[in-house]
N, C-alpha and C positions, 0 to 999 in steps of 0.2 A: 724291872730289873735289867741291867746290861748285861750283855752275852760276851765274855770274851773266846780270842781266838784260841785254840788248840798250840800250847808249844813246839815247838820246833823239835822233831826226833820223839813224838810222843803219841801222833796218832796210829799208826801198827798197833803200840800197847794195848792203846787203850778200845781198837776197834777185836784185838785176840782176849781181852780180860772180859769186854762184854758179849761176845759169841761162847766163851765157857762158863761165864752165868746162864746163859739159856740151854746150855746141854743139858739134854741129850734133844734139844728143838734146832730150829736153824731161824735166823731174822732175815729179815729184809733190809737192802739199805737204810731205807727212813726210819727203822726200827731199831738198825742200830745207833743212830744220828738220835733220835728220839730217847732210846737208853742214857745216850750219855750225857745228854742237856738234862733228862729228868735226874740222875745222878748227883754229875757236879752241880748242878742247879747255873752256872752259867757260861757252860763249854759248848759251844755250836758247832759245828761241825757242816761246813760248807760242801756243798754236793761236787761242787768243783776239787774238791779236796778226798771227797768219799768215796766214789766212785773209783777214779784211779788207783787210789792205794789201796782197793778192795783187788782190783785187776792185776796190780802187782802181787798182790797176795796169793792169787788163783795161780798165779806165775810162778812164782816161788815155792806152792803146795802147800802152803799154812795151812788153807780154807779149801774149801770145795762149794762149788754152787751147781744149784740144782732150780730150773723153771719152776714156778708154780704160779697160784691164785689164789691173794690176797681175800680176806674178808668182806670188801668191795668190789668184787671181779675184776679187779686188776690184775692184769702177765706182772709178775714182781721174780727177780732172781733172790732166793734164801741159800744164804749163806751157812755154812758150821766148820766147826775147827775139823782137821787134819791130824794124825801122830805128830807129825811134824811140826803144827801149829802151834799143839801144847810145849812142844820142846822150844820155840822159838817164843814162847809164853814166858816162859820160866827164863832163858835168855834174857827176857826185854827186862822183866823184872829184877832181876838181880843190878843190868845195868841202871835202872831207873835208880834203887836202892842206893848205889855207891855214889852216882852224880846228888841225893838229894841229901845223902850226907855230907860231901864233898862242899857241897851250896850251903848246906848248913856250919861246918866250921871256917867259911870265908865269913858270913854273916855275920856269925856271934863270938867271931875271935875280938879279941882286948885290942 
């Protein structure tokens, strides 16, 4: 199956909508890279891509990350949402909402 890429103005959503499916746990980058390929079944999510918008996100206080050790004694940074995360959840959401209707009556107008 091909992998496409992650839209534009989409990955924040979609890496704060898969860190509050695993609350009250926290993931790992590849885990959340891995959530959301297993998901959409063919959204990849480039590490060149994850990483940073994960560090913006620590930036901005969506997320919080905390050291640990992975299942394979691997150092891995886990991540989980923030108050603030879930409000800019609910934000990204709403905006996703309005552009996917928006896309939809360009689409299916006459």
């Amino acid at each position: 199956m091909s992998r496409d890429e992650i839209p534009p103005g989409t990955l924040h959503l979609l890496i704060l909508k898969t860190l509050a499916r695993a609350e009250p746990g926290a993931l790992h980058g590849f885990e959340i890279a891995e959530a959301i390929l297993r998901l959409s079944e063919v959204l990849q999510v480039e590490e060149g891509s994850l990483y940073p918008a994960l560090q913006r996100m620590l930036i901005k206080g969506w997320i919080q990350g905390q050291w640990g050790v992975t299942a394979d004694n691997r150092r891995a940074r886990y991540y989980r949402l923030t108050a603030a995360g879930r409000k800019q959840l609910e934000t990204e959401l709403a905006r996703y909402a309005r552009v996917q209707t928006a896309i939809g009556k360009v689409i299916h107008a006459q």
